[in-house]
SETORTI-430427 format. One record per residue: residue in one letter; x, y, z of N, C-alpha, C in turn. Coordinates in Angstrom, 1 decimal, padded with zeros to 4 digits. Example, Ala and Ser with C-alpha at 12.3 -4.5 7.8 and 13.67 -1.06 7.14 Angstrom:
2
 resn    n_u    n_v    n_w   ca_u   ca_v   ca_w    c_u    c_v    c_w
    A  013.2 -005.7  007.8  012.3 -004.5  007.8  013.2 -003.3  007.8
    S  012.8 -002.2  007.1  013.7 -001.1  007.1  012.9  000.0  007.9
This chain:
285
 resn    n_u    n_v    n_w   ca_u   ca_v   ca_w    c_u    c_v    c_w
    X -020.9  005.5 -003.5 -019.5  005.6 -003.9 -018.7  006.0 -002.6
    X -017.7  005.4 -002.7 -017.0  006.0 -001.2 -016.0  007.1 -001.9
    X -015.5  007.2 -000.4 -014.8  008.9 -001.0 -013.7  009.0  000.0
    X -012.6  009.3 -000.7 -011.3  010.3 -000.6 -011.1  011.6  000.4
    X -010.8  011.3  001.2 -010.7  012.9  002.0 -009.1  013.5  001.9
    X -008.9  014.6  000.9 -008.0  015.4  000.9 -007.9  016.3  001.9
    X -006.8  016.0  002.8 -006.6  017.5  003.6 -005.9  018.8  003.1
    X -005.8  019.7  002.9 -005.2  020.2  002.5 -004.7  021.4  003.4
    X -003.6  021.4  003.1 -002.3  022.4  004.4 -001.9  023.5  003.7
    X -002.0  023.9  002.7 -001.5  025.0  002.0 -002.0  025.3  001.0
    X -003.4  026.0  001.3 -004.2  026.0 -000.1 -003.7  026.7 -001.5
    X -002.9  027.6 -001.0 -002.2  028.2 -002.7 -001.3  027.5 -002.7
    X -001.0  026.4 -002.7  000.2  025.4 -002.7 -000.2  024.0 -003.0
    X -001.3  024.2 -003.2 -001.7  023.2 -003.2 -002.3  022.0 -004.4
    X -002.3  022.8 -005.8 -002.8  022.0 -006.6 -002.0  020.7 -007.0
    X -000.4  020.5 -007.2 -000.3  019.1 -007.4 -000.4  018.4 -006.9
    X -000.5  018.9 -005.3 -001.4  017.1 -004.3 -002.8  017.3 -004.4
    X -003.9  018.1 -004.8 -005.2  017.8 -005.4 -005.1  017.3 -007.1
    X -004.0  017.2 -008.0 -003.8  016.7 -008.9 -003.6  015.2 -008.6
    X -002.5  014.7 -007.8 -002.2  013.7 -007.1 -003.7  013.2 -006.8
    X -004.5  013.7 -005.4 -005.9  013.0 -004.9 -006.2  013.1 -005.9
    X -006.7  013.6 -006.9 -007.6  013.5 -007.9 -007.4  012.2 -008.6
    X -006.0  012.1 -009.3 -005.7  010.3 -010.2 -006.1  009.8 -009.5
    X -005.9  009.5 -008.0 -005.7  008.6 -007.5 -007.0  008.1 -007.4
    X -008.1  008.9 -006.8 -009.4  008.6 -006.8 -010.2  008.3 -008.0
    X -009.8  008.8 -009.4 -010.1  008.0 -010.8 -009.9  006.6 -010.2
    X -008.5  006.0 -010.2 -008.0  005.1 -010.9 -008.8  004.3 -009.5
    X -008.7  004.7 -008.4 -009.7  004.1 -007.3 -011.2  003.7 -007.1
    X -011.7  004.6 -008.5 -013.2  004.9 -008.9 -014.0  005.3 -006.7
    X -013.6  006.6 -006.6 -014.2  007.1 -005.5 -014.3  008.9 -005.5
    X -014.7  008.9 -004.9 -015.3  010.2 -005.2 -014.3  011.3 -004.3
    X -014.2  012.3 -004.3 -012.5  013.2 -003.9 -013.7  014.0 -002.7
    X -013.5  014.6 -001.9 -013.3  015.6 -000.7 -012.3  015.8 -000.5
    X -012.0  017.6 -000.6 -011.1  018.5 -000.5 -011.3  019.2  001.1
    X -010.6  018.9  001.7 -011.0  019.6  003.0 -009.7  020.7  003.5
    X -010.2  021.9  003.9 -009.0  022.9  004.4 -009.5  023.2  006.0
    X -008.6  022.8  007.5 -009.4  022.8  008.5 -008.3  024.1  009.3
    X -008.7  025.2  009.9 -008.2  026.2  010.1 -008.2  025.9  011.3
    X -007.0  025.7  012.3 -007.0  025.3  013.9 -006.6  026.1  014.5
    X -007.9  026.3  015.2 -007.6  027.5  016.4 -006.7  026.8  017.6
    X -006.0  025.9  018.2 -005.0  025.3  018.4 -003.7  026.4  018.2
    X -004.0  027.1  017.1 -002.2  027.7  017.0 -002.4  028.8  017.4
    X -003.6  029.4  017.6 -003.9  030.5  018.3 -004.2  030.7  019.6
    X -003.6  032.0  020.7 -003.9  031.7  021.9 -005.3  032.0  022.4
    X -006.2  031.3  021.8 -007.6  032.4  022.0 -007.8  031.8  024.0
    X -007.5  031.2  024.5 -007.7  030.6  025.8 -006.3  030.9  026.5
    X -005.8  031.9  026.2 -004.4  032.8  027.0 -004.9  033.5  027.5
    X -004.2  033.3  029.0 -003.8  034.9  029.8 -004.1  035.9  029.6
    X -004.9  036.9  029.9 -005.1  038.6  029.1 -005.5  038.6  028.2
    X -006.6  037.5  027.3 -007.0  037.8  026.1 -008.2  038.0  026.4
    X -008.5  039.0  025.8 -010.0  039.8  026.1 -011.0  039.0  025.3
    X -012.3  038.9  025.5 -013.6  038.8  024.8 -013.6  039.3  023.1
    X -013.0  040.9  023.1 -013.2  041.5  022.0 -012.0  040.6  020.7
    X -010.7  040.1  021.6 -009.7  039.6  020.9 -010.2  038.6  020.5
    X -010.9  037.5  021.3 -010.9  036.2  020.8 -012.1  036.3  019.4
    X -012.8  037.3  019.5 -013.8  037.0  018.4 -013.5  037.6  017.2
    X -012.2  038.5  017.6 -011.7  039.2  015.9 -010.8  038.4  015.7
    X -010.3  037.2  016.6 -009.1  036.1  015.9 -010.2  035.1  015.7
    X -011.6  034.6  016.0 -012.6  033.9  015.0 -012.9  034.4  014.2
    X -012.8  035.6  014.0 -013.6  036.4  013.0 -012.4  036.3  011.7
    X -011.0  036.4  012.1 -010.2  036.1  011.3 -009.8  034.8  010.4
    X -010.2  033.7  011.8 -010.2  032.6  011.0 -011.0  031.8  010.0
    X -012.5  032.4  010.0 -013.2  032.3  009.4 -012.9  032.8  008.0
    X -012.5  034.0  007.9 -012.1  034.6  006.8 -011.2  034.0  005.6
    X -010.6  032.8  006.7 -008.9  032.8  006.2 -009.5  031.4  005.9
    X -010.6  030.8  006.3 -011.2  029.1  005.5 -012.1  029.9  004.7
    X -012.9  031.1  004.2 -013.3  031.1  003.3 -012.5  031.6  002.0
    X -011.5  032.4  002.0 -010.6  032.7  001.2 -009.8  031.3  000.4
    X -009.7  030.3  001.9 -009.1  028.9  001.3 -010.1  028.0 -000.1
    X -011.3  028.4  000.8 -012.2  027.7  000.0 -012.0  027.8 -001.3
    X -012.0  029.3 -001.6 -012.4  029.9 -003.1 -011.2  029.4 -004.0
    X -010.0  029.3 -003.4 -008.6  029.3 -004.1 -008.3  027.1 -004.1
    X -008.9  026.4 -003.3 -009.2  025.2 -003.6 -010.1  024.8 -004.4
    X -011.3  025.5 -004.5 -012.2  025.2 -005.8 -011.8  025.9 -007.0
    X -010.9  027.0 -006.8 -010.3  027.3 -008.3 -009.3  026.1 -008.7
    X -008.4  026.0 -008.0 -007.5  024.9 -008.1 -008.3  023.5 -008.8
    X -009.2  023.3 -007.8 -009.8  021.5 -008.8 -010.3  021.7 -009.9
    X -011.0  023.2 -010.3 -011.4  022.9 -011.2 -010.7  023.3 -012.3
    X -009.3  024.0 -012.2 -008.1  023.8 -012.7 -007.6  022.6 -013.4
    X -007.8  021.6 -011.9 -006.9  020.1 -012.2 -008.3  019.3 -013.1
    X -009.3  019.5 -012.3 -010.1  018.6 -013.6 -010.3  018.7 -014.7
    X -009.9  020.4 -015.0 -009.9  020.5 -016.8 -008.7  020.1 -017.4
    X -007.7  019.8 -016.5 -006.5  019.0 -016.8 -006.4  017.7 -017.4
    X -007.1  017.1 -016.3 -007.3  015.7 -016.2 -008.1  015.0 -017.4
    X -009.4  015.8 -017.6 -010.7  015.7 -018.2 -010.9  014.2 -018.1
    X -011.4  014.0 -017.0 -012.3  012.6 -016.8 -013.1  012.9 -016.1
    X -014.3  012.3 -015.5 -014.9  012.3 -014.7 -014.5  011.8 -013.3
    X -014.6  012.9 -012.7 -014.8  013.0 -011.3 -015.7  014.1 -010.4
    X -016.4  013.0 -009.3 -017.2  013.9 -008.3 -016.3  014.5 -007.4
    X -016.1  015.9 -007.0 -015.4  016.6 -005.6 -016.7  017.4 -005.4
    X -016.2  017.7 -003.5 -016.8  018.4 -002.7 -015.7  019.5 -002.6
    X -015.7  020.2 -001.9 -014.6  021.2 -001.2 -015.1  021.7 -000.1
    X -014.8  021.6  001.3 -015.1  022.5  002.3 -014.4  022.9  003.5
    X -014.3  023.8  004.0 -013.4  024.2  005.4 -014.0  024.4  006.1
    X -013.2  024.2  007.7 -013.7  024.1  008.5 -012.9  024.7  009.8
    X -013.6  025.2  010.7 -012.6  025.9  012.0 -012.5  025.0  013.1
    X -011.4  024.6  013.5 -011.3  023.2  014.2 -009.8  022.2  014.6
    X -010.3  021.1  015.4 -008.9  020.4  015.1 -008.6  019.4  013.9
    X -007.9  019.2  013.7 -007.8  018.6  012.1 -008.4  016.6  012.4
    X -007.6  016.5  013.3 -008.1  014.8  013.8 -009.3  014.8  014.0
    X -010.3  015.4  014.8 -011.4  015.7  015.7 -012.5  015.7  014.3
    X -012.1  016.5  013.2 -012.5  017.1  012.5 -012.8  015.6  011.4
    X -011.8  015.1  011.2 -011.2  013.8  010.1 -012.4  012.6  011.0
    X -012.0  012.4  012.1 -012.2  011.5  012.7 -013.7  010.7  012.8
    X -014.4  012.0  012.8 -016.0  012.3  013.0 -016.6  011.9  011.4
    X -015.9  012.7  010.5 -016.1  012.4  009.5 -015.9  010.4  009.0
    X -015.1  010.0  009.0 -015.0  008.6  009.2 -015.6  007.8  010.3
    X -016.1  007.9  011.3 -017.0  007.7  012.0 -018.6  007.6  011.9
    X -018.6  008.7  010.9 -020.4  008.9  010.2 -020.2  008.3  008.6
    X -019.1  007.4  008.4 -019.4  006.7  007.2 -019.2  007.6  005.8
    X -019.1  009.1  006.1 -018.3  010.1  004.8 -017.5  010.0  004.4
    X -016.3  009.3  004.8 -015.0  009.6  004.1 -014.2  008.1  004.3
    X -014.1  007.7  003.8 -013.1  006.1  003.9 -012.0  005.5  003.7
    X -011.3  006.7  003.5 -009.7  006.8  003.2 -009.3  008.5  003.2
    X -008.6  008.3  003.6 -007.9  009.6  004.2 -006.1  010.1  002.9
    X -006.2  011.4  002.2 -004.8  011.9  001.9 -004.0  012.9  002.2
    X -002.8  013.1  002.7 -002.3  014.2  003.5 -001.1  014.0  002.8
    X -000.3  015.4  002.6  001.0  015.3  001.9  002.0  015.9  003.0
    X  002.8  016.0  002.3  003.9  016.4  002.9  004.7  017.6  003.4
    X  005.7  018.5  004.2  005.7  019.7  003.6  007.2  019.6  002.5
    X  007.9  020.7  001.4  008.4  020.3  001.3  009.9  019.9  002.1
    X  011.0  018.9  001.8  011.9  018.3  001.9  012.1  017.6  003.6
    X  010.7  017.5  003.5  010.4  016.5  004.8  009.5  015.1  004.5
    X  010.4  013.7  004.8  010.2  012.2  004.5  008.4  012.1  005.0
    X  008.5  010.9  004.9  007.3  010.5  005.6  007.4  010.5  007.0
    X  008.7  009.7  007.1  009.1  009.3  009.1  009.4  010.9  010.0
    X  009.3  011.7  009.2  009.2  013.0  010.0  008.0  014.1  009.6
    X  007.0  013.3  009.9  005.9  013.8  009.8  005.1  015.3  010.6
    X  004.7  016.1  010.2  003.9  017.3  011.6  003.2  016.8  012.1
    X  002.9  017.6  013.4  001.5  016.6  014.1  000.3  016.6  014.1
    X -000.2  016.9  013.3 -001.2  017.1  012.6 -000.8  015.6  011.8
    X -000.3  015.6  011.2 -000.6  014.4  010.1  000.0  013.2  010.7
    X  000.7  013.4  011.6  000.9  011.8  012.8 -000.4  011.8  013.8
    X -001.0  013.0  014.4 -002.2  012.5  014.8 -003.3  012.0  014.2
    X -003.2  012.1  013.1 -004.4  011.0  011.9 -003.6  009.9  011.3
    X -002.2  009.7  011.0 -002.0  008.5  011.2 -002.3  007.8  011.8
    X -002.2  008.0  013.2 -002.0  006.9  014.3 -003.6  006.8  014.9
    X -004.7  007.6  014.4 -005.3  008.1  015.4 -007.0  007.5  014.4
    X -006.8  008.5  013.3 -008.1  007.5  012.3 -008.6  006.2  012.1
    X -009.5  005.8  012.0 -009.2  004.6  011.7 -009.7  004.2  010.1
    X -009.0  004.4  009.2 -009.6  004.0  008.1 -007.6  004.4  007.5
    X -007.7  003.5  006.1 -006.4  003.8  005.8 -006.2  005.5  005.1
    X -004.6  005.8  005.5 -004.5  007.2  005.0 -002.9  007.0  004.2
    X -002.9  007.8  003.2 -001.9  007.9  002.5 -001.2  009.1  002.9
    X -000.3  009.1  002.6  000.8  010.1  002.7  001.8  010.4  001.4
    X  001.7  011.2  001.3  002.1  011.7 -000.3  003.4  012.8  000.1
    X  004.7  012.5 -000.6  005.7  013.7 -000.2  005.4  015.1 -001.2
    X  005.7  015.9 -000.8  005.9  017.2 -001.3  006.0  017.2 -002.7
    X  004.7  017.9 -003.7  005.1  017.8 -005.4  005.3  016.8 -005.8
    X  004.9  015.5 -005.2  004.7  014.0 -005.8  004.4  014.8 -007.1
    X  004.6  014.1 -008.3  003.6  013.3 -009.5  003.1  012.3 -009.5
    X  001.9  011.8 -009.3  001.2  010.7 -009.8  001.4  009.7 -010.6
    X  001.8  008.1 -010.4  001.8  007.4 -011.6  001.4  005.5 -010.4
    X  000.7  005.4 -011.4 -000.2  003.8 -010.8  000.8  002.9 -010.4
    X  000.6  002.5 -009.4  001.1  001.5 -008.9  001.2  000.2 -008.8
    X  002.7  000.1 -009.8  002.7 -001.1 -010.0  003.5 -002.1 -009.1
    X  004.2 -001.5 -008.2  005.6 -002.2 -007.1  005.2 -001.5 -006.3
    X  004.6 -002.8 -004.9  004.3 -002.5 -003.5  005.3 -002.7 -003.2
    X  005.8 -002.4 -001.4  006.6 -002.9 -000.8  005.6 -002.8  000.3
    X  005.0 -003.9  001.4  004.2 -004.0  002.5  006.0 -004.3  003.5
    X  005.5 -003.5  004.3  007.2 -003.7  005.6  006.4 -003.8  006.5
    X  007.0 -004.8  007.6  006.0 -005.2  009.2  007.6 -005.8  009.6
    X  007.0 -006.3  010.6  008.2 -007.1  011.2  007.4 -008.4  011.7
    X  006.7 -008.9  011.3  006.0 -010.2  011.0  004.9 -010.3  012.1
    X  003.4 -010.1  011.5  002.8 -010.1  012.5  001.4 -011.2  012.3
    X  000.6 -011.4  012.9 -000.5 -012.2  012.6 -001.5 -011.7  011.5
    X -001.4 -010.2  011.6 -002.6 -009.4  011.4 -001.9 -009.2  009.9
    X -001.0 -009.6  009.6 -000.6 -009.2  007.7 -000.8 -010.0  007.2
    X -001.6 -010.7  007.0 -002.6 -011.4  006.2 -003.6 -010.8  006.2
    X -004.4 -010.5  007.0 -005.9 -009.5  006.8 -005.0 -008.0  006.2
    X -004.0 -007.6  006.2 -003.8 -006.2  005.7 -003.5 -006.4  004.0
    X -002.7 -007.8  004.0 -002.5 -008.0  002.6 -003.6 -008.1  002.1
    X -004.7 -008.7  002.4 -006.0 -008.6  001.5 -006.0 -007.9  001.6
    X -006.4 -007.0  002.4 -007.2 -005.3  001.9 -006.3 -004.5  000.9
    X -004.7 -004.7  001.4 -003.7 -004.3  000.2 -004.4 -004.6 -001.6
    X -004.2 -005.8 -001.3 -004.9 -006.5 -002.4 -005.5 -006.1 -003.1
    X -006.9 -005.7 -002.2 -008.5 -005.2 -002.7 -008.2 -003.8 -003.6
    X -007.6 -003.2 -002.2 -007.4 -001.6 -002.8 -006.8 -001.5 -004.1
    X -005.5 -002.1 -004.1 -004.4 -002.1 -005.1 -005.3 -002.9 -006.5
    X -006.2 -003.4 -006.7 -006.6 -004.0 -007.7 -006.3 -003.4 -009.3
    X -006.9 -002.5 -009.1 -006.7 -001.4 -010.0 -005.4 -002.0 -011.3
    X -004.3 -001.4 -010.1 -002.8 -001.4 -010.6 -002.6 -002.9 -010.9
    X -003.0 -003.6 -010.4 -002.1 -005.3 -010.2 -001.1 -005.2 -010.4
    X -000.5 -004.7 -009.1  000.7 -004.8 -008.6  001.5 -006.2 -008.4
    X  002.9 -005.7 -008.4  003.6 -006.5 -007.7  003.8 -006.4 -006.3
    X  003.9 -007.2 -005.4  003.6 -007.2 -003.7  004.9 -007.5 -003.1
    X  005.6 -006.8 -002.5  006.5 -007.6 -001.8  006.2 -007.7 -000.3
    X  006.2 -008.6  000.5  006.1 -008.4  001.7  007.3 -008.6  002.5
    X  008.1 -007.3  002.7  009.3 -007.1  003.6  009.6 -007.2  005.0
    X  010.2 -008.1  005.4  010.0 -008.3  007.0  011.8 -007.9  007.6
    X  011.1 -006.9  008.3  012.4 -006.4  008.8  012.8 -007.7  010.4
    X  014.0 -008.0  010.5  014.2 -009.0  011.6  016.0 -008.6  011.9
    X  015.9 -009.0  013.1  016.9 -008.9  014.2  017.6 -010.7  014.0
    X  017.0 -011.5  013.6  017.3 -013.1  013.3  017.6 -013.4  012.5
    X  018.3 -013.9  011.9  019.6 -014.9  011.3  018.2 -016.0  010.8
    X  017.8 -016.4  012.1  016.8 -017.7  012.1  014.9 -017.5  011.2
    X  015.2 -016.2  010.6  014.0 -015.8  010.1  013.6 -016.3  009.0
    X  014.3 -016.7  008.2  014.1 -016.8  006.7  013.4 -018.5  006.9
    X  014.4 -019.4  007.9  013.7 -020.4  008.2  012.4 -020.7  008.7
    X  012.1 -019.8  009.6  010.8 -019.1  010.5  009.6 -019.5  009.3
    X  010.3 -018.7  008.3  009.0 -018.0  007.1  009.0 -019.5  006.4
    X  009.8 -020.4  006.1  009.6 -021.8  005.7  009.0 -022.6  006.4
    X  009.4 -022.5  007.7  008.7 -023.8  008.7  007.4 -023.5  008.6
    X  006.4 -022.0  009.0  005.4 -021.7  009.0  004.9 -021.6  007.8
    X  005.2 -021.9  006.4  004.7 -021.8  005.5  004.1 -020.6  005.2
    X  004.0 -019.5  005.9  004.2 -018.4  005.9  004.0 -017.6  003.8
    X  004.9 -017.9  003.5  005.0 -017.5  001.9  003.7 -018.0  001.2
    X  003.8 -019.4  001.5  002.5 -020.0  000.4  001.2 -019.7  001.4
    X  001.0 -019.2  002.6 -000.1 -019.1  003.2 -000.6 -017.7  002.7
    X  000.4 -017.1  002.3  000.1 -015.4  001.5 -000.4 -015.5  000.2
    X  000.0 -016.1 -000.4 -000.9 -016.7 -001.7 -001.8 -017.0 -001.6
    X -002.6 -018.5 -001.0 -003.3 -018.8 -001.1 -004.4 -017.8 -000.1
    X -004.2 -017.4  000.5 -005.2 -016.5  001.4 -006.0 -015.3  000.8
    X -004.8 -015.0  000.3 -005.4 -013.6 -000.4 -005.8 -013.8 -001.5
    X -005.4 -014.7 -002.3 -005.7 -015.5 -003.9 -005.5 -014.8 -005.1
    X -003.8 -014.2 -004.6 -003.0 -013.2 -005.0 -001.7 -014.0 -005.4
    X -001.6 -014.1 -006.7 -000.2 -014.8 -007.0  001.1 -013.7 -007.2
    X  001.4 -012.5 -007.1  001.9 -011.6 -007.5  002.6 -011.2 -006.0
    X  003.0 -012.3 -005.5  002.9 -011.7 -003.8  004.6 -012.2 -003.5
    X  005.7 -011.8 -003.1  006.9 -012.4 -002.6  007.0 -012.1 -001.4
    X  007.8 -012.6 -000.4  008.2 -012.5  000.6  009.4 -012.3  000.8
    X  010.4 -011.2  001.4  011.7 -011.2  001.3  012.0 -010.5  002.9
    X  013.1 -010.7  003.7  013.5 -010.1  004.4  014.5 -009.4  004.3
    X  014.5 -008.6  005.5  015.8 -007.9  005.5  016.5 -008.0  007.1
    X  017.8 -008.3  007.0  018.7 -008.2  008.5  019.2 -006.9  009.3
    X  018.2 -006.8  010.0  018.5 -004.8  010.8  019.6 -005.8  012.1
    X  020.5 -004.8  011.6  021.8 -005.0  012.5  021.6 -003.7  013.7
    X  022.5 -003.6  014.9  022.3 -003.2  015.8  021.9 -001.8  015.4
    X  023.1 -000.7  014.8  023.1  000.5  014.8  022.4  000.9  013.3
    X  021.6 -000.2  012.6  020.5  000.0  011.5  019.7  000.9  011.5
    X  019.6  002.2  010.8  018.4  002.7  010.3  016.9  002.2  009.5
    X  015.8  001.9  010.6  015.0  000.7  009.6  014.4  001.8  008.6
    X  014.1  003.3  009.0  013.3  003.4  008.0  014.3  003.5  006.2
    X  015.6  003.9  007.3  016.2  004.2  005.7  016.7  002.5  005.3
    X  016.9  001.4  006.1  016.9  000.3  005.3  015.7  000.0  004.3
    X  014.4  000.6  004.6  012.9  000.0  003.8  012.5  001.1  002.2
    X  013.3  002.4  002.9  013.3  003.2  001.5  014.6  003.0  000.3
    X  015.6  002.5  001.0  016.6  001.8  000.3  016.6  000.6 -000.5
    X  015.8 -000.4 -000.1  015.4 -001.4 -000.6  014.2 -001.2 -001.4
    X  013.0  000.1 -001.0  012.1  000.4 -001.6  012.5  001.2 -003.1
    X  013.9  001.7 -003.0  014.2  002.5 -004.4  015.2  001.1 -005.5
    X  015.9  000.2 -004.3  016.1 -000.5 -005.3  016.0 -001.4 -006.5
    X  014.6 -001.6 -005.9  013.4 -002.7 -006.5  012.5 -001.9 -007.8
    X  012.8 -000.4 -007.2  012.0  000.5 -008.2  010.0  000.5 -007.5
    X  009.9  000.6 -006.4  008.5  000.1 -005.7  008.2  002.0 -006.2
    X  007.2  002.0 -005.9  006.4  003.1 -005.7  005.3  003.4 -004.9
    X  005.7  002.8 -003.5  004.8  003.1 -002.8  005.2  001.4 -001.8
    X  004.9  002.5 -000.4  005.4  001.7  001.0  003.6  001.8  001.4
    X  003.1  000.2  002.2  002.5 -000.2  003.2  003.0  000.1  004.4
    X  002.5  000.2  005.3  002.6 -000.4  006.7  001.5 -000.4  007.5
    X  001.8 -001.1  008.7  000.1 -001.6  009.2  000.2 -000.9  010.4
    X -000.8 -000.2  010.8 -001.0  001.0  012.3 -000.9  000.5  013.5
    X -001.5 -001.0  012.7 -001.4 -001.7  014.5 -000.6 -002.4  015.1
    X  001.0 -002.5  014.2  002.4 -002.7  014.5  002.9 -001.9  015.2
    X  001.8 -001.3  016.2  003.0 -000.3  016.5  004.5 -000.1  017.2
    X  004.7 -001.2  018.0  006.6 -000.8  018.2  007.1 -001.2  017.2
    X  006.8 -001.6  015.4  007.1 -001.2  014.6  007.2  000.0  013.9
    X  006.5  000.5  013.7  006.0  001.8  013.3  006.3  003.3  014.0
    X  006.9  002.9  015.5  007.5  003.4  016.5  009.1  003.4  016.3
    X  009.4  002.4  016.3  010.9  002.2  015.6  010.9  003.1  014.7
    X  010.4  003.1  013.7  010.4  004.1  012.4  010.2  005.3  012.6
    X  009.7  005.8  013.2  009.7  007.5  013.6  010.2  007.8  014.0
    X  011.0  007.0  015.4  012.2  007.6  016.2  013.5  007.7  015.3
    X  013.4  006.9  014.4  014.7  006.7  014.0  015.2  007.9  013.1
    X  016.5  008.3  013.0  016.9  009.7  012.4  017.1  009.8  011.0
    X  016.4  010.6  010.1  016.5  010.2  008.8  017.9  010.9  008.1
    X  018.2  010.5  007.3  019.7  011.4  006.4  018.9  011.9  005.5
    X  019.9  012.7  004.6  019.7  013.6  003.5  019.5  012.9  002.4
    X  020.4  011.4  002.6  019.7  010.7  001.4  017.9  009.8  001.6
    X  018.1  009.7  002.9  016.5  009.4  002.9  015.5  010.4  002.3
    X  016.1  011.7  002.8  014.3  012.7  002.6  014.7  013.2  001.1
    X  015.8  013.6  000.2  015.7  013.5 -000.6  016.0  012.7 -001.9
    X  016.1  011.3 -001.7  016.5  010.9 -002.7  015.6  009.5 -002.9
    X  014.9  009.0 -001.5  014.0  008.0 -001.5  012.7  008.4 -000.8
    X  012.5  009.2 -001.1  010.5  009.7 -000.5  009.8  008.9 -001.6
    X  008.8  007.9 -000.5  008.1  007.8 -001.5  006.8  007.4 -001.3
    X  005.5  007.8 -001.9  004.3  007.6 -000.6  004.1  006.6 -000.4
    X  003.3  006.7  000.8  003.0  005.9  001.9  001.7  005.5  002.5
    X  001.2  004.1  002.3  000.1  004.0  002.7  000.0  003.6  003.7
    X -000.7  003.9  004.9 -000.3  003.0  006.5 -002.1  002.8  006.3
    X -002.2  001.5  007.0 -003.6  000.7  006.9 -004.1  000.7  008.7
    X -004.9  000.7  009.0 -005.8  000.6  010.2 -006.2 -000.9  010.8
    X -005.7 -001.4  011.4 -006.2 -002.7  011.4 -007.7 -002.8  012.5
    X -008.9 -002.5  012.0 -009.9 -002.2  012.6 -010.7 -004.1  013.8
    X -010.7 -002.8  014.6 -011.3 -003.7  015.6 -012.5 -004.6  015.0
């Protein structure tokens, strides 16, 4: 069975995104890992004047502070699974360390094969901590991103956004694969600077090559025109709330796509009124 890796950033805070990983991994049939990773990173233990005695009572603290998490994350799932009452397998464990380093290894030894990290609150996806943009960009297996006190509900309206690449046809299958579950609706949104795109996507046949490849009839193609001083992420959450989608693609290995999107500045109606998760996919070597 493959498995779900939950990170978790706020362990008393944390049960409706292990509520959230939990559906998700039902309706995915995979098995949930709860992980809480305690980063000595925010601590100066490798500063200036810090003694021997300091650095082992700020280990000794942090140790304390991932077993305390432990206790209060295994109370929590087993909270949410008497909620849920279905069957599911979880692990739970913490760890003292860097959070990527930590993720990474794990995916690397074949443990964990999708990655979930949320949000904090009233912060979008495109303004992510770094912690959860260095496993974006950095894992290689796909990772979700869930905003702040999501509730859960199956996904039936994709929106996949690229700005038209070779490699979105291999993502759309795996979209595909994953998404089976739900049998979704697919849109594949292509953000363009060209007037001349829409014909682009006709001449190349482009639209019917997405059907037939993936062997996914549920699939549209639509663009959208980013004018000079355009916001793209808030053009894709905009169009993502008007369709009614519940949940944004994007592919890792677009990156001066994906680049464009994080630089760009979000408004008040982005982070509060169109959050909505986010799955970014790995396009593996």
């Amino acid at each position: 069975m493959k498995t779900l890796l939950a990170i978790i950033n706020r362990p008393e805070e944390s049960k409706s995104f292990i509520k959230y990983a939990a559906n998700l991994a039902i309706d995915l049939k995979l098995k949930l890992h709860l992980i809480f990773v305690q980063n000595p990173e925010a601590y100066p233990l490798g500063a200036p004047g810090t003694t021997g005695t300091m650095t082992v009572e700020i280990q000794k603290g942090l140790e304390e502070m991932a077993e305390n998490a432990q206790k209060s994350i295994e109370e929590l799932t087993k909270e949410v699974k008497s909620e849920i009452d279905k069957d599911l397998a979880t692990d739970v464990t913490t760890e003292v360390g860097v959070p990527k380093f930590i993720v990474e290894e794990l995916v690397d030894e074949d443990k964990v094969h999708m990655v979930i990290v949320d949000s904090k609150e009233d912060v979008s996806f495109w303004e992510q901590n770094s912690n959860n943009m260095d496993i974006i960009y950095d894992v290689n297996c796909p990772v979700w991103v869930i905003p702040f006190e999501s509730v859960y509900k199956p996904y039936n309206k994709v929106v996949y956004a690229t700005n038209y690449k070779e490699e979105d046809i291999n993502t759309l299958k795996q979209l595909v694969s994953l998404t089976k579950p739900y049998n979704p609706e697919i849109v594949a949104l292509h953000i363009t600077d060209s007037t001349e795109f829409e014909e682009k996507v006709k001449t190349t046949g482009f639209s019917d090559t997405v059907k037939s490849k993936t062997g996914y009839e549920k699939i549209a193609v639509e663009a959208l025109l980013e004018r000079k001083n355009d916001n793209v992420s808030e053009l894709i959450n905009d169009y993502s709330k008007d369709i009614d989608a519940n949940l944004i693609t994007v592919l890792k290995e677009n990156r001066h796509f994906l680049e464009r999107l994080f630089k760009s500045s979000a408004t008040k109606k982005l982070i509060k009124e169109a959050q909505l998760p986010v799955l970014v996919f790995h396009e593996k070597e």
